[in-house]
Backbone and ligand atoms as CSV (ligand in chain L), in Angstrom:
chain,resi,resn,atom,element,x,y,z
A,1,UNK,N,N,-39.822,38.192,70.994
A,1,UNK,CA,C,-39.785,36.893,70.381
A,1,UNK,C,C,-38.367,36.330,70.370
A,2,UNK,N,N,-37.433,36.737,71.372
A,2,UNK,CA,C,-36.399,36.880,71.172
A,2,UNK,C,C,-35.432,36.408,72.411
A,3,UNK,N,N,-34.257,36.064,72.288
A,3,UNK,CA,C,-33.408,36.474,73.990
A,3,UNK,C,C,-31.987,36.355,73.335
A,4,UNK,N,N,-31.421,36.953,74.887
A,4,UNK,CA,C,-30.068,37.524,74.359
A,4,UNK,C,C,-28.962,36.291,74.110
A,5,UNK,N,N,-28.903,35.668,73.541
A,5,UNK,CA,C,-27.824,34.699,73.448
A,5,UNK,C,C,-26.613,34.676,74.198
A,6,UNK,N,N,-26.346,34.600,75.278
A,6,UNK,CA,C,-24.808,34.490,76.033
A,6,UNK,C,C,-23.995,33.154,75.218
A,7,UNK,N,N,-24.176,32.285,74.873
A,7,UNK,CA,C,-23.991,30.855,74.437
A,7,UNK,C,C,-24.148,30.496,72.820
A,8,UNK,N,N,-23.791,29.544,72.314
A,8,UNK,CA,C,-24.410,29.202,70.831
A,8,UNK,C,C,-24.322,28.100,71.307
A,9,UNK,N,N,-25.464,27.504,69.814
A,9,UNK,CA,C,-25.496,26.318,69.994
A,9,UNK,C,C,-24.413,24.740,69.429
A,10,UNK,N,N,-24.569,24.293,70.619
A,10,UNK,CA,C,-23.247,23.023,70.393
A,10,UNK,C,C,-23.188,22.798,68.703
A,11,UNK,N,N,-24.814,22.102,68.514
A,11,UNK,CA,C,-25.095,21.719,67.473
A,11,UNK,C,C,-26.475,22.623,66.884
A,12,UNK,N,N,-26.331,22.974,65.208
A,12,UNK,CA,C,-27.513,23.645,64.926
A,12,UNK,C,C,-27.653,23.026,63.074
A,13,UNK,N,N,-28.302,22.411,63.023
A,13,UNK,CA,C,-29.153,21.959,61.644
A,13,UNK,C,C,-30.351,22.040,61.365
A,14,UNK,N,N,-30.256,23.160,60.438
A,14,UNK,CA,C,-32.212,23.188,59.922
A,14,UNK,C,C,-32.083,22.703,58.398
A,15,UNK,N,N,-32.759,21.945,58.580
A,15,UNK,CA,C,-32.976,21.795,56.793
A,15,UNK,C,C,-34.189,21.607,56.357
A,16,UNK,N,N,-34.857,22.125,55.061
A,16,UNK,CA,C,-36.160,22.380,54.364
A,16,UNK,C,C,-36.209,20.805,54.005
A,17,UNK,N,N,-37.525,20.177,54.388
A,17,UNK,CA,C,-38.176,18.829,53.887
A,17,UNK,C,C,-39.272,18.860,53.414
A,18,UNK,N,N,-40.110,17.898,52.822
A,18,UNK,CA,C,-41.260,18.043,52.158
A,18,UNK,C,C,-41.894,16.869,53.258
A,19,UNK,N,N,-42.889,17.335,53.613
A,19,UNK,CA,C,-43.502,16.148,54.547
A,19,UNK,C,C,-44.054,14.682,54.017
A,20,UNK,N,N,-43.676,13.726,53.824
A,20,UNK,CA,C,-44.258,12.570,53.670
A,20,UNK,C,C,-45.849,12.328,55.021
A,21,UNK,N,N,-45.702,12.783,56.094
A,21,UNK,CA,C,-46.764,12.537,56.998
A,21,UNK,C,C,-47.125,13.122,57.159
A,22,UNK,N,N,-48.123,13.806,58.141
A,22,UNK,CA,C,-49.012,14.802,58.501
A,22,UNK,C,C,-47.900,15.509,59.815
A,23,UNK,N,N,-47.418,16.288,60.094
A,23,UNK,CA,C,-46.578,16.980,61.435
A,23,UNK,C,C,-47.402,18.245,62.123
A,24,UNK,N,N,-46.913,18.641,63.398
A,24,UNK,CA,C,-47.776,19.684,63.877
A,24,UNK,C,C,-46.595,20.428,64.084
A,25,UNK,N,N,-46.921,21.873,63.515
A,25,UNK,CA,C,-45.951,22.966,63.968
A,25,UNK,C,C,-45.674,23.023,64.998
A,26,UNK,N,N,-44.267,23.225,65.750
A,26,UNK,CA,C,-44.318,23.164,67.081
A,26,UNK,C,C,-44.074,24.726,67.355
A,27,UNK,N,N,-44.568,25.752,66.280
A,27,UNK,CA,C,-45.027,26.884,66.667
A,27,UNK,C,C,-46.513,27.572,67.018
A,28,UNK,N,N,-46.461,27.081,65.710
A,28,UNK,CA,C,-48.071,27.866,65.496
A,28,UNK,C,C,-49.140,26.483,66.168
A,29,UNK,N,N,-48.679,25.089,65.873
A,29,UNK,CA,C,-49.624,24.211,66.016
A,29,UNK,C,C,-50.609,23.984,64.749
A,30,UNK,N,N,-50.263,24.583,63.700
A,30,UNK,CA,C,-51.046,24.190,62.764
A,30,UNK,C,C,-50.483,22.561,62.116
A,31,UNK,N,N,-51.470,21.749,61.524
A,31,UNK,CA,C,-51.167,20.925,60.809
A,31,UNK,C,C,-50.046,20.933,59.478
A,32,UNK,N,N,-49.176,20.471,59.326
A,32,UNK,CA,C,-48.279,20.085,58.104
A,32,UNK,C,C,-48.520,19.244,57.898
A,33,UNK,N,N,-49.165,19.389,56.540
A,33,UNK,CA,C,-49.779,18.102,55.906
A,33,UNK,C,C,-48.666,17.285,54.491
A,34,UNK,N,N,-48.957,16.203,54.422
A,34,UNK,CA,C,-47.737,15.425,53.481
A,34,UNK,C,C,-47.731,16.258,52.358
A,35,UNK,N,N,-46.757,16.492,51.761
A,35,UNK,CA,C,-46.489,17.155,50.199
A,35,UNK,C,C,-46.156,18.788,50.981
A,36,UNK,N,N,-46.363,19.572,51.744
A,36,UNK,CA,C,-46.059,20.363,52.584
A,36,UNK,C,C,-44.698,20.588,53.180
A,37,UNK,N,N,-43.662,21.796,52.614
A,37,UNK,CA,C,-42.074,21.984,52.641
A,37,UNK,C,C,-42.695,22.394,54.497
A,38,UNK,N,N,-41.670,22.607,55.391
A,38,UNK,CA,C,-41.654,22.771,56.712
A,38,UNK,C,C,-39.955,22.700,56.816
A,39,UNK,N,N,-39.597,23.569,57.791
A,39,UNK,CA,C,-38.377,23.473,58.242
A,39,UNK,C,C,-38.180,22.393,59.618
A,40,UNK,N,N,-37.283,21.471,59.759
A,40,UNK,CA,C,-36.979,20.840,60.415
A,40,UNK,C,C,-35.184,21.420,61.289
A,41,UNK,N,N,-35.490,21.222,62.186
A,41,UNK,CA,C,-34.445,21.952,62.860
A,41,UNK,C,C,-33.604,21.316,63.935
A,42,UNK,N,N,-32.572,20.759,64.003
A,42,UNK,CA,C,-32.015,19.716,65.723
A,42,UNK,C,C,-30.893,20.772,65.926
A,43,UNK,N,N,-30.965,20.689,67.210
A,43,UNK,CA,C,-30.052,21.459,68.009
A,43,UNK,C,C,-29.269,20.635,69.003
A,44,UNK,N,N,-28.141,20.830,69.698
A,44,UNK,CA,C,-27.790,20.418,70.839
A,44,UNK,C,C,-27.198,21.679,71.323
A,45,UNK,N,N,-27.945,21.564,72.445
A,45,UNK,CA,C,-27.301,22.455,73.789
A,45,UNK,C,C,-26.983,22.096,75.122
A,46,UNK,N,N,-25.532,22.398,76.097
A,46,UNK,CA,C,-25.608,22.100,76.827
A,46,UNK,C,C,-25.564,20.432,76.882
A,47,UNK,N,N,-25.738,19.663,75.608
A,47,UNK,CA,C,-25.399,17.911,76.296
A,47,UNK,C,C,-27.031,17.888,75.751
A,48,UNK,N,N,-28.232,18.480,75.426
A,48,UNK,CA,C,-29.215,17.895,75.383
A,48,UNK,C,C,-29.436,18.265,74.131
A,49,UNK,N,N,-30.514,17.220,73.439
A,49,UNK,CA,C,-30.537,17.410,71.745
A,49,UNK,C,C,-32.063,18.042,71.953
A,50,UNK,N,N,-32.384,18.252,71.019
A,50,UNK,CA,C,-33.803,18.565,70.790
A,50,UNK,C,C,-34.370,19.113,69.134
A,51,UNK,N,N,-35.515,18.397,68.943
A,51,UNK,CA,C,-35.842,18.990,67.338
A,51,UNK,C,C,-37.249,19.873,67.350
A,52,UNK,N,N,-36.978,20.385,66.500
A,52,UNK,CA,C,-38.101,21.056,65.993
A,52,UNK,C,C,-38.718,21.698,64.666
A,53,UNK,N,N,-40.066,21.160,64.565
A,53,UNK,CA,C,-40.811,21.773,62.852
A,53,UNK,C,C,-41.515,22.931,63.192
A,54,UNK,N,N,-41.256,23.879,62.179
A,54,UNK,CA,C,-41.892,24.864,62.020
A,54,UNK,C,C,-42.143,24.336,60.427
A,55,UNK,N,N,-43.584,24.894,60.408
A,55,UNK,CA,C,-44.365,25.471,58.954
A,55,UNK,C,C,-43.979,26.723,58.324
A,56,UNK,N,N,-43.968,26.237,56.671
A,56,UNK,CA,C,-43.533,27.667,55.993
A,56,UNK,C,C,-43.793,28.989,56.610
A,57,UNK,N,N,-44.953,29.331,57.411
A,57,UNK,CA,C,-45.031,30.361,57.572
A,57,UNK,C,C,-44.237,30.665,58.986
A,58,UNK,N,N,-44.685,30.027,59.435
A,58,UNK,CA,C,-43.308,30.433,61.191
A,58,UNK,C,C,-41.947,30.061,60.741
A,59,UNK,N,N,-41.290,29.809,59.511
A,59,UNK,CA,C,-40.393,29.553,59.284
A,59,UNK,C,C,-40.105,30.932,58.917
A,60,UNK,N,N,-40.100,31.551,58.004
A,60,UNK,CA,C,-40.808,32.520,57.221
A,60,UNK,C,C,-40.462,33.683,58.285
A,61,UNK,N,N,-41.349,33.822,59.436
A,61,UNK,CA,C,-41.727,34.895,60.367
A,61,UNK,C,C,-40.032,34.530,61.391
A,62,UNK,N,N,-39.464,32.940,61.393
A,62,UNK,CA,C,-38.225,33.420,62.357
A,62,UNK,C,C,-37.185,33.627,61.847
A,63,UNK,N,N,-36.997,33.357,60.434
A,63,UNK,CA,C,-36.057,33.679,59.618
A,63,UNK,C,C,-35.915,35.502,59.619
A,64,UNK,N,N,-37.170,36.134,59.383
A,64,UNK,CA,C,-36.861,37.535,59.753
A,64,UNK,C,C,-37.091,37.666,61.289
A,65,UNK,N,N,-37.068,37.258,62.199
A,65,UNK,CA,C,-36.845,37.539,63.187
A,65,UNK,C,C,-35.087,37.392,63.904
A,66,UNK,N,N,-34.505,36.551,63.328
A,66,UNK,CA,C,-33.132,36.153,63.124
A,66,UNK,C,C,-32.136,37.340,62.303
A,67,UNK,N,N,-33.226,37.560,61.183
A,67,UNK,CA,C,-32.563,38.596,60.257
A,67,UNK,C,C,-32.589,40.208,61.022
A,68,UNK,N,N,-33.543,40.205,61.904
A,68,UNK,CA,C,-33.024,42.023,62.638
A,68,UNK,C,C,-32.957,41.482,64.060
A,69,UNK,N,N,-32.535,40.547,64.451
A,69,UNK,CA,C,-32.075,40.281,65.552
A,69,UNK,C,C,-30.254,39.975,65.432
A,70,UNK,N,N,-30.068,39.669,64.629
A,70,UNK,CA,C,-28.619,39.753,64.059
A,70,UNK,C,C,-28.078,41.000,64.473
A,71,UNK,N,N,-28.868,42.499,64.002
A,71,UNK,CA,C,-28.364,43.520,64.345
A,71,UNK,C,C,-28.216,43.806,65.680
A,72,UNK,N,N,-28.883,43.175,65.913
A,72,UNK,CA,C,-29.404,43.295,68.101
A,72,UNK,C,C,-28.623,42.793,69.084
A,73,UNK,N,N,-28.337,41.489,68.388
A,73,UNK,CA,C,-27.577,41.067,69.003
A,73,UNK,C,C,-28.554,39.548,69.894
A,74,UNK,N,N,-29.826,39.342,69.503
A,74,UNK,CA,C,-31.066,38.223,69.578
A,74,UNK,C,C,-30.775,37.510,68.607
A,75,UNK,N,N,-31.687,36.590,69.297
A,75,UNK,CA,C,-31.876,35.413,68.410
A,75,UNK,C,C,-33.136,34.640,68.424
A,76,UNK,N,N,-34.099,34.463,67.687
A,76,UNK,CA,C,-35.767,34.041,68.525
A,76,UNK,C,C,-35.715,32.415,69.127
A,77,UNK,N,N,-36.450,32.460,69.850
A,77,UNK,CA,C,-36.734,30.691,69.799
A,77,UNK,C,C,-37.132,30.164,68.991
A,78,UNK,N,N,-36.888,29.039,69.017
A,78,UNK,CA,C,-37.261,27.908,68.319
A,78,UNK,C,C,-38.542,27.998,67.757
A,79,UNK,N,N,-39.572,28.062,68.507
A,79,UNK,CA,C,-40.925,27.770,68.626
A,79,UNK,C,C,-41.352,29.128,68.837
A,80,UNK,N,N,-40.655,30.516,68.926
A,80,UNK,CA,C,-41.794,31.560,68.529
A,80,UNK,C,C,-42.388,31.773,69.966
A,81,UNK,N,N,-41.701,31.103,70.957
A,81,UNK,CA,C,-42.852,31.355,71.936
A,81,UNK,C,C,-42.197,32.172,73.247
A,82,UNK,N,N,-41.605,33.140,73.134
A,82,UNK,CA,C,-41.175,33.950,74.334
A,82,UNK,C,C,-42.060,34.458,74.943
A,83,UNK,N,N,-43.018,35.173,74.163
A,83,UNK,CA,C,-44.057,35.588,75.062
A,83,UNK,C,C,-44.428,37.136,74.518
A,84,UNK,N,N,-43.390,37.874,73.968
A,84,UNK,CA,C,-43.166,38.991,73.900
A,84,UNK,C,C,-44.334,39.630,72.366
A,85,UNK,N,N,-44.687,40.478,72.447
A,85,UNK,CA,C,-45.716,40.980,71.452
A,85,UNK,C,C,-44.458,41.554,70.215
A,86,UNK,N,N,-44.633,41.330,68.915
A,86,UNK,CA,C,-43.369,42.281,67.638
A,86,UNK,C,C,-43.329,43.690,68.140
A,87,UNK,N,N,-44.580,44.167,68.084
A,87,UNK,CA,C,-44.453,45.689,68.344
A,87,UNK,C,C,-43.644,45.717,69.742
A,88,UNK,N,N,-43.833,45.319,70.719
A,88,UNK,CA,C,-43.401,45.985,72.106
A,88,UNK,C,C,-41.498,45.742,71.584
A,89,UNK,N,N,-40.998,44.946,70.822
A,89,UNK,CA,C,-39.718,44.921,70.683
A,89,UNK,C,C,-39.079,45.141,69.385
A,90,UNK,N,N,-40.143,45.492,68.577
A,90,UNK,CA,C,-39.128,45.898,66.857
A,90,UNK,C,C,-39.783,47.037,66.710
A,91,UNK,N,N,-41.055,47.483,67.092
A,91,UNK,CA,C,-42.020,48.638,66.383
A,91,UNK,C,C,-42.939,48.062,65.202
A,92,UNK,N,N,-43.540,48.876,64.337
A,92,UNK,CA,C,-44.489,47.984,63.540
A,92,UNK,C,C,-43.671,47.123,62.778
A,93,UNK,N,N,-45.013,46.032,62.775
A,93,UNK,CA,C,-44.365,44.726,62.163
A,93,UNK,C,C,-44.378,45.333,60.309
A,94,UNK,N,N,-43.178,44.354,59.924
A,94,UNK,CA,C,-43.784,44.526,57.960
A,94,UNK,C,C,-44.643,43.980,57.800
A,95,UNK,N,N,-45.225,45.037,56.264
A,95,UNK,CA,C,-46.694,43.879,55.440
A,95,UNK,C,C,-46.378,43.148,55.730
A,96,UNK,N,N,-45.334,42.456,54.760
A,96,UNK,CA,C,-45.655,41.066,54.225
A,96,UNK,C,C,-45.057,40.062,55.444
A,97,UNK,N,N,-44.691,40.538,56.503
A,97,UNK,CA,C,-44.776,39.759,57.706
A,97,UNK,C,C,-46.508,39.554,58.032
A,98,UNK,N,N,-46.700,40.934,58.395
A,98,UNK,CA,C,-48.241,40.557,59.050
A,98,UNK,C,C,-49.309,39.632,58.187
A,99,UNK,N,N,-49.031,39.907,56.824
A,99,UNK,CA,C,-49.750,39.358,55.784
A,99,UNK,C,C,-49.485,37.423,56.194
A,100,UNK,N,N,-48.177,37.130,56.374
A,100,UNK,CA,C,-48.362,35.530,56.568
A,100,UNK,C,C,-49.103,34.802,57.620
A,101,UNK,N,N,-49.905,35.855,58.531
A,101,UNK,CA,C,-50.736,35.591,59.714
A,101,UNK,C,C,-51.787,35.246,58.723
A,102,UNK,N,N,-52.431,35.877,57.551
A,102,UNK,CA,C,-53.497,35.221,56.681
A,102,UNK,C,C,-53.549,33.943,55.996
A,103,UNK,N,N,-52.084,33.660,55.781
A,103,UNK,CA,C,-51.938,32.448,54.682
A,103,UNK,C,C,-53.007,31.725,54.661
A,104,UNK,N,N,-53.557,31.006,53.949
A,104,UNK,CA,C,-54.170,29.807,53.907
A,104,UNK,C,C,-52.889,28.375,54.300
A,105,UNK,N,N,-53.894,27.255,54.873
A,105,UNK,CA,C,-53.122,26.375,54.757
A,105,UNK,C,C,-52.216,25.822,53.197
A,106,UNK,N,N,-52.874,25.664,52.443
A,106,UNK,CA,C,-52.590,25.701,51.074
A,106,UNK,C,C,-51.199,26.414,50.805
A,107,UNK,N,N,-51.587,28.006,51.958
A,107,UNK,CA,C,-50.239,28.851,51.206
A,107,UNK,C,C,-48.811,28.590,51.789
A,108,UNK,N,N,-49.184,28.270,53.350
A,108,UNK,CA,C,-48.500,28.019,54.247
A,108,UNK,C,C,-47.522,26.905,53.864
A,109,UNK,N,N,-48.175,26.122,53.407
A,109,UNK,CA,C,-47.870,24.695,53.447
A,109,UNK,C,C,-46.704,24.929,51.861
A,110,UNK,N,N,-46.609,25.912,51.051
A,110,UNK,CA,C,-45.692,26.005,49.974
A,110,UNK,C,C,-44.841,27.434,49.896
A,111,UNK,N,N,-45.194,28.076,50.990
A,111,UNK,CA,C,-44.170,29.347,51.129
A,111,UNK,C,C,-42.826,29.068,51.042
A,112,UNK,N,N,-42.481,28.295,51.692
A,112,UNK,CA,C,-40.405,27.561,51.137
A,112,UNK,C,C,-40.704,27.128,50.117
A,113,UNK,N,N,-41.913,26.936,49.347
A,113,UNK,CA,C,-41.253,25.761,47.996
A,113,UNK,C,C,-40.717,27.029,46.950
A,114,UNK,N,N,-41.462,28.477,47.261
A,114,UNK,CA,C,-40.873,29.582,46.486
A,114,UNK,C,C,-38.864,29.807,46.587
A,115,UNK,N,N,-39.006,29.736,48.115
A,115,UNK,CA,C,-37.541,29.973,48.546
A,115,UNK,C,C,-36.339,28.597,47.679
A,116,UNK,N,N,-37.111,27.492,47.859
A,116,UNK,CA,C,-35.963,26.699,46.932
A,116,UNK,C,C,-36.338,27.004,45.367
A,117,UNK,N,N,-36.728,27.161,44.817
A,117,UNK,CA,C,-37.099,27.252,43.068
A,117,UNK,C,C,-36.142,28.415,42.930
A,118,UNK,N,N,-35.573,29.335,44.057
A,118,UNK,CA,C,-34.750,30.796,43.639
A,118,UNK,C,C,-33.465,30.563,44.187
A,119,UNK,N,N,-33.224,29.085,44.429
A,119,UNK,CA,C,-31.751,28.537,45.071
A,119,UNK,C,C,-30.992,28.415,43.584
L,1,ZN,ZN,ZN,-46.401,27.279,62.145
């Protein structure tokens, strides 16, 4: 879920929003519905900008993917979408990782609102 970073990025801003509209994860593809925290993310690399929403829960899942890729020396994509299976590159996944594959939308949609209330 991951690649080796030779480069950083020009520009990197994620910041937690509450959706006023309906958005589609540009991970998972699930709906973010209004009242729904989602991470919003712009990058520039290379001269080209690009944004991207993830939902609490793929937010959630790349934040620890960032967090033991740090040790590695990775960094995941954006969007979760390398291709690569957790197990074939970390070993078993954690509970409460695998557990956010269940969320409900409901849960999904307020998993960051826990993370800011403990700011
Ligand atoms: Zn998602």
């Amino acid at each position: 879920m991951s690649f080796e970073p030779d480069e950083t990025y020009d520009v990197y801003r994620k910041t937690i929003r509450r959706a006023n509209k309906e958005h589609v994860c540009d991970a998972c593809k699930c709906t973010i519905r209004p009242g729904d925290t989602y991470a919003h993310v712009a990058t520039v690399f290379e001269g080209s900008a690009e944004t991207c929403k993830r939902c609490g829960r793929c937010e959630k899942i790349h934040a620890h993917l960032a967090d033991i890729g740090a040790r590695h020396g990775t960094y995941p994509m954006e969007r979760l979408d390398c291709g690569q299976s957790y197990e074939d590159e970390w070993g078993e996944c954690p509970t409460d990782i695998q557990e956010l594959a269940f969320a409900t939308e409901d849960e999904a949609g307020r998993i960051l609102d826990k993370d800011q209330e403990r700011r």
